[in-house]
N, C-alpha and C positions, 0 to 999 in steps of 0.2 A: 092064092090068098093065104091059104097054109103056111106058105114059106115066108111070107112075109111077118105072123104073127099077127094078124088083126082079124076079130071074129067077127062072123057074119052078122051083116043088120038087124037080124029079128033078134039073134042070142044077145048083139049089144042091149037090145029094147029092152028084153025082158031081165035081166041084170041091174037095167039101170031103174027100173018098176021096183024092182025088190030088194036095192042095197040099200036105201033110205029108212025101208021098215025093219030091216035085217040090225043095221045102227043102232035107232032107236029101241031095240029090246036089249040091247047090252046093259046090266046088272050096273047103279052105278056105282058101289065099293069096285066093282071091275074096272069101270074107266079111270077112276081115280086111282086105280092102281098103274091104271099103261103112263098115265101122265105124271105121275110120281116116277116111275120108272125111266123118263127120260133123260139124255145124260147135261142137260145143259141149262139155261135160264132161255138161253136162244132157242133152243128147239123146242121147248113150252110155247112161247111166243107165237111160232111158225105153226102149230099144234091147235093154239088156241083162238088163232085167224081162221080157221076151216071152219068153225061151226059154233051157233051159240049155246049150245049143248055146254061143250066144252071151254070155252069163255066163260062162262058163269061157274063151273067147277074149277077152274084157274084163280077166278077172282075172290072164291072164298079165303076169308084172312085166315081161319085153320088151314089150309090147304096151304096158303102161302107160308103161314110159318113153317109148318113140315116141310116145304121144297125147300126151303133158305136154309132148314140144318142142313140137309145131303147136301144142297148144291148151294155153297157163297154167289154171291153177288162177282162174275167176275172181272178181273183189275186190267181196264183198258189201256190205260199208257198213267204214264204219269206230266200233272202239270209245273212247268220249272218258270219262277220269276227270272225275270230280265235281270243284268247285270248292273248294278245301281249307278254306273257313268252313263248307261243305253240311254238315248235319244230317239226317236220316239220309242219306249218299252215297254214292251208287248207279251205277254207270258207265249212260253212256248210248250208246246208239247210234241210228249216223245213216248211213242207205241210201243206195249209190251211186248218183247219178239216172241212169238209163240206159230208154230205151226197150225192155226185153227184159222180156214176163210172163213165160217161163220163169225167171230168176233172181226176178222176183218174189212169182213162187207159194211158190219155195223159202226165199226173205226168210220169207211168212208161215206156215210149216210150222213155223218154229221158236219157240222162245221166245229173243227176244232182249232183253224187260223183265229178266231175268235174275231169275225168280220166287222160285230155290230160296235165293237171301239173305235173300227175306221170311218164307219158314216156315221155311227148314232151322235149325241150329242158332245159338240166341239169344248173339248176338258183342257186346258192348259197347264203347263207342262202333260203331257200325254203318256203320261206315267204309272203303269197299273203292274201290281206286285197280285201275287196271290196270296189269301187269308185262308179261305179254306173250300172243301170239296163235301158235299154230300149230296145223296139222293139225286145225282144226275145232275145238281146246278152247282156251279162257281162262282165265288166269292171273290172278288177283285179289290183293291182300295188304293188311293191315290190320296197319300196325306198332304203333300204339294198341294194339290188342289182342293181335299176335303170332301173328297167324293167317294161311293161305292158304286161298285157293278155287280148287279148280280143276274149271274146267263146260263143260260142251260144249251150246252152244244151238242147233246146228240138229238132235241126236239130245235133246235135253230131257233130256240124262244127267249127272247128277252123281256126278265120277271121284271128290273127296272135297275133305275139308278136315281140316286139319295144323297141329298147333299146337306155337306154339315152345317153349311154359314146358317142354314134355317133353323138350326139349334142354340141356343143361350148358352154359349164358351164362356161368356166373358165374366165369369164370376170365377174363375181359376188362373192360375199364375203364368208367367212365363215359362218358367220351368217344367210346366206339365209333361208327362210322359204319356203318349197314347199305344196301346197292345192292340194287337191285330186283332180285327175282329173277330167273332165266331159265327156258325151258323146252323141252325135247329130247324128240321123239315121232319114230315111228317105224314109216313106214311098213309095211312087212312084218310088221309084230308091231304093229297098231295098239292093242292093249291097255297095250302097255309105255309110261311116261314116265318121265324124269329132273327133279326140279326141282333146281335148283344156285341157293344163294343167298352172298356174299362181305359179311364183315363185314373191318373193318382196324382199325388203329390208325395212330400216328404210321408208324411201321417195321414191323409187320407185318400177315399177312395168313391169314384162315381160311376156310374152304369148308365151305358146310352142303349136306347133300341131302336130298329126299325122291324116295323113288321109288314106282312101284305095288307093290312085294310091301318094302315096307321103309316100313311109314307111322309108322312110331314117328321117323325121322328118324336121322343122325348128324352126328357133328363131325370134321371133321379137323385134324389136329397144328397149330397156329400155325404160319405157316413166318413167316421174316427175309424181307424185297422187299429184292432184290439195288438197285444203284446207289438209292439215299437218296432218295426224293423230297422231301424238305426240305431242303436245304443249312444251313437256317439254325434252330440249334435254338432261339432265340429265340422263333420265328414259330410261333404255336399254330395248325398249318395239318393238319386233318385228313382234309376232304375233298379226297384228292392224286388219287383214281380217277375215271374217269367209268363209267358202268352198263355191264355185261358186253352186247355182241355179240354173237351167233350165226351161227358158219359151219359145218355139217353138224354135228357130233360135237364140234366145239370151242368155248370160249368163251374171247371175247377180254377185256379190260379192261384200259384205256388210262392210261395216266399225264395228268394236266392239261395238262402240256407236249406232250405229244404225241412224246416223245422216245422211249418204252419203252412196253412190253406185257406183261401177266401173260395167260397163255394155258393154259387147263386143257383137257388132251388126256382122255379119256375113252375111249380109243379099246383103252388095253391093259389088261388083269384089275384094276389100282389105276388109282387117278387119278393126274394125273401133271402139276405146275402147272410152269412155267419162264417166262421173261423174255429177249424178243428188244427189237432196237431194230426201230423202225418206219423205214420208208424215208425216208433225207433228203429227196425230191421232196417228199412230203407236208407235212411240215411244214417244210420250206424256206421255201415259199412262204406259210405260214399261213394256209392253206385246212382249210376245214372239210372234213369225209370221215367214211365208214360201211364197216364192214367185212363180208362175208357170204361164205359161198361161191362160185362155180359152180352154176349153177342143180343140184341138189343130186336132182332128178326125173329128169334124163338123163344122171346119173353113175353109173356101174355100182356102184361102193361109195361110200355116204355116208363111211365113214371115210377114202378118199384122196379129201376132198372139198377143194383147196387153195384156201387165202384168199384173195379180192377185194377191190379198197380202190379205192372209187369218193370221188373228192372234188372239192369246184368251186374254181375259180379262177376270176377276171373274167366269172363267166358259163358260163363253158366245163366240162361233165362231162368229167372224165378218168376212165382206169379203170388200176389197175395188175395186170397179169394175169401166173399163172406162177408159179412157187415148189413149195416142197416140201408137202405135208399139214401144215396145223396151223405152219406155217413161216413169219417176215415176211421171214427176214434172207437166203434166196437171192433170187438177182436178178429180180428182176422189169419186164416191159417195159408202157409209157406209151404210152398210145394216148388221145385225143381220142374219145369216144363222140358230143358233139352240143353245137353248138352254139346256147343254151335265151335269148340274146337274143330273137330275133324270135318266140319262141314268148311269152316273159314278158311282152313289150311287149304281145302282144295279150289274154293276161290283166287286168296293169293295164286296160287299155281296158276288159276287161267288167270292171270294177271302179269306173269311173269316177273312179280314183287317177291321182297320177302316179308317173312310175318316179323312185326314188331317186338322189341327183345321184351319189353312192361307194359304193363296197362294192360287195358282194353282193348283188343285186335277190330272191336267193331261199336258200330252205332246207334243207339236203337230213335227212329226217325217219331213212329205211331203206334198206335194199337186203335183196330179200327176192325170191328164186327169179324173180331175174332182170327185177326190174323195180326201181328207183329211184324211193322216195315222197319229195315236195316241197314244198313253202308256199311260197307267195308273202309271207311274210311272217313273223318272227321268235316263235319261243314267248313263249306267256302275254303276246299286245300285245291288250289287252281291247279292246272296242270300234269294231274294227279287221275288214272281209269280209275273209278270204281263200279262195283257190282251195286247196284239195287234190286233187295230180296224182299222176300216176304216168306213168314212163317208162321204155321196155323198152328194155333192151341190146341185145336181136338186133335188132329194126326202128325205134328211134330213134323211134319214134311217142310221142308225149304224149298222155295222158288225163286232162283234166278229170272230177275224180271229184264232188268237192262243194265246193259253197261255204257258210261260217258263219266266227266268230268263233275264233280259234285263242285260247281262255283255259284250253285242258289238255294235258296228254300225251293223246298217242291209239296204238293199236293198228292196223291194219287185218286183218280179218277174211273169209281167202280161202274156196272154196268147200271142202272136203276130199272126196278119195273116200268113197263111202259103204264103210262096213264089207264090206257080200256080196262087194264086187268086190275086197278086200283078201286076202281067204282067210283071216275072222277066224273061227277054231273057234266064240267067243262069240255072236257073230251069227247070230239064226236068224231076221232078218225079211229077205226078198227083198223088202220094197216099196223099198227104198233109201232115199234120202235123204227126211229129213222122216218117214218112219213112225215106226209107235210102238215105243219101250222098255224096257225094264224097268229104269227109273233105280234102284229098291229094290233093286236086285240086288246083293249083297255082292261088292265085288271080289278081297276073298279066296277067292271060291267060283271062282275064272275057272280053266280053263284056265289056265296060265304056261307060255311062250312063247319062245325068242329072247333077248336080252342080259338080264343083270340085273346086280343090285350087291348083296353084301352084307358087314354090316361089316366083316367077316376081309380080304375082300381091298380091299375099301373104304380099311383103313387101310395099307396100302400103298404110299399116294401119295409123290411123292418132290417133292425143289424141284431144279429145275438152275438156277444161276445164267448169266451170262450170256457 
């Protein structure tokens, strides 16, 4: 029995009598140190399935913001829309190659074929592009048909899907322009989401939403876009916006020129849209830039989450930090983040390209809780390997995530806390991430939770000009 390693039945007895209370006297700044001390969000997980001890020291939002500085949220694959001739088109995705089974066990726990567009409800043209990624769920839209999907594939749960016709369109032109939507979740309350979607015209601008306890949808007021973005009424120039941003609670949307911003605060009882200029540094230089918060995990409040405006010039990430909540036009100070030549050149090299003689050798895709996504190479250039990276503001480190053909928009797709460790009423499975279910489950039957919106004060919103 020696040689085997297993100890005798009484010594197993009395071991197993007094590891329990041996446990429970551990100091808990101590446990909260072993569990801080682990190297991953997945081995938390795994850590915090063994006992409720430790499940509730997990589940503290102090405890969580401290893990999410050391440890990001990490970036599972990224999602790619379908090619816009595809028949029926399906977003794909594609795993970030990394040597770690633990994120790959959780890769295949999920459904990331994204099943429930094949059976759920029959959409014509079958046509789903990706809008956006957070907190675990996907953002899908079908303007063909006038439809969103929004699905969470590593819980196999479908929040729902939202159809415009049930919306009052018909007060806007033919010519309307619609931007992809956006999407705002929320940790603490992770049942709750916001979608916000912006349609315009020449001169002005409307705000749609759906939310979890408001699936019927609303509209709000046309408002006037202060400073003209046409000068010239001649010019049948419609598309003047670029697609809404995401910084904690706010959403930006840029003017073509890069001179102005329409900015919808979210943060007081109405909605509340207004129009700053953007910093002359930025487009002085006519560098490309992305806007997002302050990693938005180790901010006490998502809503004094202030805006970040990361952009390149000759190679060089700068970052402009500082200002007020939801604010461009306080001052804001320029700092140099990293210098991405000798990183790109050795891209190019596994690419067996060469670097471009001008310009910009690279792309900046996001900025998204604290890490900066990139291409080596220009959207929709078919035909063409590129690197998709990522690079983090605190340690200047780059990550080659994957390489293939950049012919789509894409998403990328982070790990999300699982529910038990959120303090979700709705959740009553402790396996965490990847168990099973109840996608069937009505989301009107939930528990309701933490912020919401409805239309009384929904309509609300005000315009501040500039």
């Amino acid at each position: 029995m020696a040689c085997s390693g297993e100890l005798p039945p009484e010594k197993r007895r009395r071991i197993s009598a007094t590891a329990p209370h041996a446990f429970h006297c551990l100091p808990c700044p101590l446990e909260i140190n072993i569990l801080q001390s682990l190297p991953s969000l997945v081995s938390l997980v795994r850590a915090a399935s063994t006992c409720r001890r430790w499940r509730d020291l997990a589940s503290d939002p102090g405890f969580r913001r401290r893990f999410r500085t050391n440890h990001p949220p990490p970036v599972l694959g990224l999602f790619f829309s379908p090619p816009n001739d595809a028949i029926p088109a399906i977003p794909s995705f594609a795993p970030v190659r990394r040597d770690d089974a633990d994120l790959a066990k959780v890769v295949l726990s999920g459904d990331f074929l994204l099943t429930p567009l094949y059976v759920g409800p029959r959409v014509a043209p079958p046509c789903w592009f990706v809008a956006d990624s957070r907190s675990g769920r996907l953002l899908l839209f079908n303007w063909q048909a006038m439809h969103l999907a929004l699905l969470n594939p590593l819980e196999k749960r479908v929040e729902g899907y939202f159809d415009f016709s049930e919306l009052d369109l018909m007060d806007g032109g033919p010519q309307d322009q619609f931007l992809e939507p956006r999407l705002i979740c929320f940790d603490e309350f992770p049942s709750r989401f916001w979608i916000f979607f912006l349609r315009h015209d020449q001169r002005r601008v409307q705000v749609g939403m759906f939310t979890d306890t408001m699936r019927e949808g609303m509209l709000l007021p046309w408002l006037d876009a202060p400073e003209r973005p046409n000068p010239n009424p001649n010019e049948q120039r419609d598309d003047w916006l670029e697609d809404g941003m995401v910084a904690g609670v706010f959403i930006y949307w840029f003017y073509k020129n890069y001179r102005h911003a329409i900015i919808l605060d979210t943060t007081t009882e109405g909605l509340r849209c207004y129009a700053e200029e953007v910093p002359p540094a930025v487009y002085g230089e006519g560098a490309a830039y992305c806007v997002l918060g302050e990693d938005v995990a180790a901010t006490e409040d998502p809503h004094a989450c202030s805006p970040r405006i990361v952009y390149v010039h000759r190679n060089m990430i700068h970052r402009l930090t500082g200002g007020a909540p939801g604010s461009l036009a306080a001052p804001l100070l320029r700092d140099v983040v990293k210098d991405l030549g000798p990183d790109i050149e050795s891209l190019f090299v596994d690419l067996h390209m060469q670097l471009p003689e001008v310009g910009n050798r690279f792309t900046i895709f996001g900025l998204r809780d604290g890490f900066v996504y990139f291409t080596t190479s220009h959207p929709v250039v078919q035909n063409v390997a590129t690197w998709f990276c990522s690079l983090s503001l605190e340690t200047g480190q780059v990550e080659k995530l994957l390489c293939r053909t950049y012919d789509a928009r894409f998403q990328p797709y982070t790990m999300p806390w699982p529910r038990f460790l959120l303090g979700d009423p709705d959740d009553d499975n402790d396996s965490g991430i990847g168990g099973p279910s109840d996608s069937s489950k009505g989301n009107n039957e939930r528990r309701q939770d933490g912020p919401a919106f409805s239309k009384k004060n929904g309509r609300s919103s005000t315009w501040s000009n500039l």
